[in-house]
C-alpha atoms as one frame of an Amber mdcrd trajectory, in Angstrom:
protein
   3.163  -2.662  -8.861   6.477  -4.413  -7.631   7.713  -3.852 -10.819   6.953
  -0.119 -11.094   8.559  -0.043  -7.557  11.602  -1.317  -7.690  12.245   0.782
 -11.305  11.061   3.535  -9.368  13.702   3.295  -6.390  16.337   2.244  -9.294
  15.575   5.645 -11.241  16.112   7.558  -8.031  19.535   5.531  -7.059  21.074
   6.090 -10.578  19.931  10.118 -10.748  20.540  10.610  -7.391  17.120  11.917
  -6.819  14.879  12.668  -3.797  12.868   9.643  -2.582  10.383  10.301   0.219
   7.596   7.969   1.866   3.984   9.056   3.008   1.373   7.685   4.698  -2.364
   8.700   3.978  -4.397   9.072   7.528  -7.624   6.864   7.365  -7.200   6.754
   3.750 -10.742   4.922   2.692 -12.514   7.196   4.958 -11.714   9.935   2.065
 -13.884   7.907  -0.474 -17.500   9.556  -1.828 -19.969   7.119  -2.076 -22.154
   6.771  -4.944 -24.546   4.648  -3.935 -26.578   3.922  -1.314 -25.607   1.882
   1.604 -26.491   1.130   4.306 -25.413  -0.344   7.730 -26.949  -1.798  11.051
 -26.710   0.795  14.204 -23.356   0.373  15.858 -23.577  -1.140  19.733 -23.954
   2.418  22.100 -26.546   4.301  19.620 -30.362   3.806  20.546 -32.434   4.389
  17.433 -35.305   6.737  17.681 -37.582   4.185  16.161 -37.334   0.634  15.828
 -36.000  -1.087  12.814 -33.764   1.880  11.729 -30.555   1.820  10.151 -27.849
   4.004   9.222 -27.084   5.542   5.501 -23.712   5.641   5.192 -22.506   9.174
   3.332 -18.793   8.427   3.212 -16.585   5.090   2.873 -15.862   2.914   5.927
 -12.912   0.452   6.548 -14.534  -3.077   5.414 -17.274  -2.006   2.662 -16.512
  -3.586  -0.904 -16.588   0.073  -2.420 -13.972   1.737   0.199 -10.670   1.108
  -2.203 -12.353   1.802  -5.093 -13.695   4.895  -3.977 -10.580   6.756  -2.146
  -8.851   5.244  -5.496 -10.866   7.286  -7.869 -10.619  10.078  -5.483  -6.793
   9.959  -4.953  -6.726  10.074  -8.932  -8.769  12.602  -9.598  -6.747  14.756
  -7.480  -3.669  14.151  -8.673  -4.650  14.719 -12.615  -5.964  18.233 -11.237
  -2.663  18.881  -9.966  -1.297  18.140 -13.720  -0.047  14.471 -12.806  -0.174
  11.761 -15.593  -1.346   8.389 -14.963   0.937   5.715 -16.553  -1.003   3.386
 -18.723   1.180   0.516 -18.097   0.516   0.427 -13.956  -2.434   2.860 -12.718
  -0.546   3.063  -9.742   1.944   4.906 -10.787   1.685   9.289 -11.649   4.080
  11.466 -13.183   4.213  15.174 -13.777   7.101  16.622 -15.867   7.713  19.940
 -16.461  10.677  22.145 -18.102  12.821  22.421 -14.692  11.948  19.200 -12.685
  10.563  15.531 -13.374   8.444  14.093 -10.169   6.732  10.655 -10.019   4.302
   9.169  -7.405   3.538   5.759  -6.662   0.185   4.774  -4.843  -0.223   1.581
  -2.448  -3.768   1.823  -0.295  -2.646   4.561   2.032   1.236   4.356   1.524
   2.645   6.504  -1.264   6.368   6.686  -2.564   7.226  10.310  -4.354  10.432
  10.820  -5.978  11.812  13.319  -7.772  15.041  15.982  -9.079  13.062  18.978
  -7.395  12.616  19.251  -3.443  10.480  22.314  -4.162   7.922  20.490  -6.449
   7.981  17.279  -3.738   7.563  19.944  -1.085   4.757  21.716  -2.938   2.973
  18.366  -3.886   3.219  17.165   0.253   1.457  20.176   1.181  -1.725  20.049
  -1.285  -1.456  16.302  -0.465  -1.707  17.273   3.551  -4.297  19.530   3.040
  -6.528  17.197   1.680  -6.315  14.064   3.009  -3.887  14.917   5.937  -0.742
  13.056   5.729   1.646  11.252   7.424   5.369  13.047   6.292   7.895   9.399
   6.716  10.803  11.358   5.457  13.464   9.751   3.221  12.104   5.965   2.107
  13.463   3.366   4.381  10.713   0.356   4.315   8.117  -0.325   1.570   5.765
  -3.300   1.119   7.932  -5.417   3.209  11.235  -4.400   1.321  13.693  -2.390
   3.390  16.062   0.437   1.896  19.424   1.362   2.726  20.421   4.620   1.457
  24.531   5.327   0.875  27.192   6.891  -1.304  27.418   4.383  -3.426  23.694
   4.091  -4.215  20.553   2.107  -2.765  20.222  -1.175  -1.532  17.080  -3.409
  -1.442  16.958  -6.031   1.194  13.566  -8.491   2.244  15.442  -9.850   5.638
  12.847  -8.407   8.007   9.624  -9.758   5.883  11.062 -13.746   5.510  11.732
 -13.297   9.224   8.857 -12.123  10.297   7.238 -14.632   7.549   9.090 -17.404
   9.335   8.019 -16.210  12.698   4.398 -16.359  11.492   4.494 -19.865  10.265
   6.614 -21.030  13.645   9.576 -21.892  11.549  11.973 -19.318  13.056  14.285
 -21.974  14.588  14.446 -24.742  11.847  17.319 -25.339   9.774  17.824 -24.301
   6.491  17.679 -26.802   3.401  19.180 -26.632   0.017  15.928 -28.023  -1.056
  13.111 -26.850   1.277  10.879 -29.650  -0.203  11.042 -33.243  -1.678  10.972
 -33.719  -5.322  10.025 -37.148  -5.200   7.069 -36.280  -2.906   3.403 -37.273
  -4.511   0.265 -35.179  -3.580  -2.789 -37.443  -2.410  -6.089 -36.743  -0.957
  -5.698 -35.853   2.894  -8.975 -37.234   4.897  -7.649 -35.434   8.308  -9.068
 -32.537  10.162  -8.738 -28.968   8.019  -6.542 -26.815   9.586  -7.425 -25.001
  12.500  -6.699 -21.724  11.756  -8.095 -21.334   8.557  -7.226 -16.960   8.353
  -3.667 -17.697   9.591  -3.497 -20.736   6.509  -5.144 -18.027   3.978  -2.329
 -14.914   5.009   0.839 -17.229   5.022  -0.025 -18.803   1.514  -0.824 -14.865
   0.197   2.837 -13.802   1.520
């Protein structure tokens, strides 16, 4: 995915083509189900009887199945609108024709689309809207924590907002930097203290 990113923003810097950034609205609530499932009655519904629950006939935020499902969905619609999926990254569609040459790139809800023809970007926003209803972000400008800076002379990638707001997270926003931010000569061993309190917080600073 990062990959087919940045080669994506390169390709539009070097042809000088359109690059524009949309947002899906409640993008796993678009996902079919295809099984049954089923969920305990939300706090403010009574049930008639007791015992009851509630069959779920579309995808909620949380359930295993939610990505999945608005994924096969999202692709499915795309092939019908004569977009190719790349073998090499399924994230990634593209739909050439004679006059114009567009590609689309698929994160969750957020979606990059690129391209030599307005009209065809244009065209593909409006079935996308439609459907799903969309969120129109304009010209890309920030994009899985990488910002972009558009110019004359091309584009320019920059992470300065994500490592601070990494360093914010971790309460390291007023240390001073290192050459070496760790000791080479430093041996693990087995730590009998306390685990750490906030185990969440631990889990989404090692992910980042």
């Amino acid at each position: 995915m990062w990959r087919s990113k940045r080669t994506a923003i390169a390709l539009a810097s070097l042809n000088n083509w359109i690059i524009h950034q949309l947002d899906v609205n409640n993008a796993f609530l678009h996902g079919e189900l295809q099984e049954d499932v089923y969920m305990i009655v939300p706090p403010g519904v009574t049930p008639r009887k007791p015992n009851q629950v509630c069959k779920l006939i579309k995808s909620l935020y949380g359930l295993k199945q939610a990505s999945r499902r608005w994924y096969e969905r999202l692709t499915s619609f795309l092939l019908q609108h004569n977009y190719k999926q790349a073998s090499s990254d399924h994230s990634l569609f593209i739909k050439s024709t004679p006059t114009s040459f567009t590609l689309l790139l698929v994160y969750v809800d957020d979606v990059i689309i690129s391209g030599n023809s307005m009209a065809e970007i244009q065209t593909m926003k409006t079935a996308l809207h439609t459907t799903f209803k969309i969120k129109d972000l304009g010209q890309l400008k920030y994009f899985l924590g990488i910002e972009v800076t558009h110019s004359k002379l091309g584009i320019t990638l920059c992470q300065r907002k994500y490592f601070l707001d990494l360093l914010e997270d971790a309460g390291l926003l007023d240390s001073k930097p290192v050459s070496t931010p760790s000791d080479p000569s430093c041996k693990l061993h087995q730590d009998s203290s306390l685990p750490y309190h906030d185990i969440p917080s631990y889990r989404r600073l090692v992910g980042r």
